[in-house]
C-alpha positions in Angstrom: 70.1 -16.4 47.1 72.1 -19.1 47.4 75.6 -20.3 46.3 74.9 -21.9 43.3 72.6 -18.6 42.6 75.5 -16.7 43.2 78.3 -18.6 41.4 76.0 -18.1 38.2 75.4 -14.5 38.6 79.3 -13.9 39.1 80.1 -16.2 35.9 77.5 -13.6 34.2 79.2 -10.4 35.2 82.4 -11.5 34.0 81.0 -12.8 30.5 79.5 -9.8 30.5 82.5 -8.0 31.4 84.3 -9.7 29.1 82.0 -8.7 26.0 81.9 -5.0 27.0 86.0 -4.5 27.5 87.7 -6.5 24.6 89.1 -3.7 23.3 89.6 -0.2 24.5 87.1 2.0 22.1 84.3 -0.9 23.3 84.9 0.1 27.3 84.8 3.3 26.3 81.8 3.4 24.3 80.3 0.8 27.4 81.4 3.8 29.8 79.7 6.2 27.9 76.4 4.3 27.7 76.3 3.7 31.1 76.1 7.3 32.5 80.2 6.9 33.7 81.7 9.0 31.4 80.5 12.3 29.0 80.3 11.5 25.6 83.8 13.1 25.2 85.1 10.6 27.6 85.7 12.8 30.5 84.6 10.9 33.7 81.3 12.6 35.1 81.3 14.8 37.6 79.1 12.4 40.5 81.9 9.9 39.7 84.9 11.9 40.4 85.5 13.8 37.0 85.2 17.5 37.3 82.5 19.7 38.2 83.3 22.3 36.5 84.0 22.5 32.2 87.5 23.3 31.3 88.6 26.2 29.8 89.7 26.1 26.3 
């Protein structure tokens, strides 16, 4: 790959990134679809969230 190849694929991610954070319920919902976060919006367990349910 080279730099021009690379300039464009950064200038992607952050149009990209742009899109999918302007506002907080669309990172969420981005988070969500991406495997990051449960459906509830607790962070999944292989990324840090807990491993275990919580108690209620």
């Amino acid at each position: 790959m080279n730099d021009q190849e690379r300039d464009a694929v950064r200038a992607m991610l952050r149009r990209r990134s742009a899109e999918r954070t302007g506002t907080r319920e669309d990172a969420r919902q981005w988070l969500i679809s991406e495997g990051i976060y449960e459906d509830d919006g607790r962070l999944k367990p292989v990324y840090g969230g807990p491993t275990e349910p919580e108690q209620r």
